[in-house]
N, C-alpha and C positions, 0 to 999 in steps of 0.2 A: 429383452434385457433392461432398456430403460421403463418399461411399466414395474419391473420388480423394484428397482430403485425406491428409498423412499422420497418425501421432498425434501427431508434434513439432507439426503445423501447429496441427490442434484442439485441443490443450494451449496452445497460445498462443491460439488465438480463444475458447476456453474459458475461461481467464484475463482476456483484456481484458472479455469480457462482465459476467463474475462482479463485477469490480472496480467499472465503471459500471453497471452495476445495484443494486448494494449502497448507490451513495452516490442515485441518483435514486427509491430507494422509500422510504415513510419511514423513520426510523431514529433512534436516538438521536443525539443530535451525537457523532460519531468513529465510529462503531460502526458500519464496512464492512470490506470483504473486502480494498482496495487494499495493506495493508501484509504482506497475507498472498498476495495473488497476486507482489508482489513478491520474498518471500522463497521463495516454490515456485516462481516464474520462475526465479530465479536456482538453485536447486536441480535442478529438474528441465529444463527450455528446453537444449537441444544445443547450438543456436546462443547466442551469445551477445550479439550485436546484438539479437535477439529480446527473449531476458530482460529486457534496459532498455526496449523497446521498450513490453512490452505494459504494463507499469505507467502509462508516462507515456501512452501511448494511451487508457488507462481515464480515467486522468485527465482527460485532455483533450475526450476526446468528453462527459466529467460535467460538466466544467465548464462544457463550451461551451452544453451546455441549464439550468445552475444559473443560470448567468451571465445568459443573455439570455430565458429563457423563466419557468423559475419564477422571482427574483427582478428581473428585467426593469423593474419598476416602481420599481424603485430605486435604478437606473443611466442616465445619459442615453447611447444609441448602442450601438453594438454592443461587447460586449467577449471580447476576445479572449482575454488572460492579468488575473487579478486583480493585485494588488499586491505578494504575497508566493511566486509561485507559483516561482521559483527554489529556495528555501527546500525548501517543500512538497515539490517535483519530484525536488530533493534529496537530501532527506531517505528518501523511494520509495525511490532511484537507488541511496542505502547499504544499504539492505536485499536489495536484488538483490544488491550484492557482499556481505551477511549468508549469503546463503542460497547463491553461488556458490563462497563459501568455507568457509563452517563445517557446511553443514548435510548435504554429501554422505555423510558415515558415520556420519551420526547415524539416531538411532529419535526418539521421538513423545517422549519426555522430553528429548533434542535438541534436535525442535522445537517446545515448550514453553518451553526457554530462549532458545532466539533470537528468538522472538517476544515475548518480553519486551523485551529486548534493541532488538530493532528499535522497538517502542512507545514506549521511556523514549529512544531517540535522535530517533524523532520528534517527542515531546515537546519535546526540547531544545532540538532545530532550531531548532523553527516556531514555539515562543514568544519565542526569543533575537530571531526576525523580527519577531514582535508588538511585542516592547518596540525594537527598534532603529528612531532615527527618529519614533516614533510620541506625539503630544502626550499620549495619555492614562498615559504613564507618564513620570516624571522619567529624566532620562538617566544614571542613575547606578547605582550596587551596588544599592542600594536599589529603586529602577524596576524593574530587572532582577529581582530577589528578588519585586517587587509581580506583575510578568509570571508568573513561573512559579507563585503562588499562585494566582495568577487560572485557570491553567489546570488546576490540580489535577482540578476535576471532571472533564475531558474525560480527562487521563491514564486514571484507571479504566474510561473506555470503551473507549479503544484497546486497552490492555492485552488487555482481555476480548474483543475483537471478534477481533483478532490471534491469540490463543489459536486461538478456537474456530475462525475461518474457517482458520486453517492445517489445524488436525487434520482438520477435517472436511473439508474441500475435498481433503488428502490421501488420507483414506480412502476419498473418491469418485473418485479420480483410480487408485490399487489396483483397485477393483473394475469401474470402467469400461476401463480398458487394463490390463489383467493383463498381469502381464512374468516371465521366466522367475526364478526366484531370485538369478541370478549379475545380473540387469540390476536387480533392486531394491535389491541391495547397492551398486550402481554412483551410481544416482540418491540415492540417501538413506543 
């Protein structure tokens, strides 16, 4: 079964697994692989329906066991999508077009910067989501300002998670499917 696969395919089953694995073993809060298979989706994935695909796929099969299996006990019923997950899904969705747009001729200091990049857009997002709406912050400049301090800790993890899962997951992705020189230049 997997010799018929091509490498486009297992580069994307590859991806989604990494993504939902990363958020369902422990880990620090932020500190998984999803914004880094996002932006090597979008980099490397041919297709391009794929690229968006395996992100929000990782996501969604993480959520659907965070959701109802490990926190389960407090939520009534099944839950499908959390509260902010447009946001979150997103926020993903941009770093695919990060990584379908900027990171094809770049190297490892490239993708160093967009993964920054991608983490302080995630950041932005998904706390803009926290504070919108939400009683625990005043709805004003202010709220908003209390939102994005409040997440400060979490930035640092994405940041650094982002980093590392890109590069390394890159350089496993090199060594596992070697490509001729003229096709490494092409993908990255």
């Amino acid at each position: 079964m997997i010799r018929s696969l091509s490498k486009n395919q297992l580069l994307v089953l590859g991806l989604i697994a990494a993504g939902a694995l990363s958020r369902l073993i422990p880990h620090a809060p932020n500190f998984t692989a999803v914004g880094s298979i996002a932006l090597l989706g979008g980099a490397l994935i041919n297709n391009r329906k794929l690229a968006f695909i395996a992100p929000l796929l990782a996501l969604f099969i993480s959520d659907l066991i965070i959701n109802n299996v490990i926190y389960a006990q407090y939520t009534t019923g099944f839950t499908l999508f959390h509260g902010t997950f447009v946001y979150v899904y997103g926020a993903f969705l941009l770093s695919v077009v990060f990584g379908a747009s900027f990171m094809k001729k770049g190297n490892y200091k490239n993708m160093i910067l967009w993964s920054i990049i991608s983490a302080l857009s995630f950041f932005l997002i998904t706390n803009f989501a926290s504070w919108l709406g939400s009683p625990l912050y005043a709805q004003n400049v202010y709220g908003l300002g209390a939102s994005y301090i409040a997440g400060l800790p979490y930035l640092a993890n994405q940041v650094i998670s982002t980093v590392l899962y890109t590069v390394g997951i890159y350089a496993l992705y090199t060594v596992l499917a070697p490509q001729s020189s003229t096709e490494k230049s092409a993908s990255l």
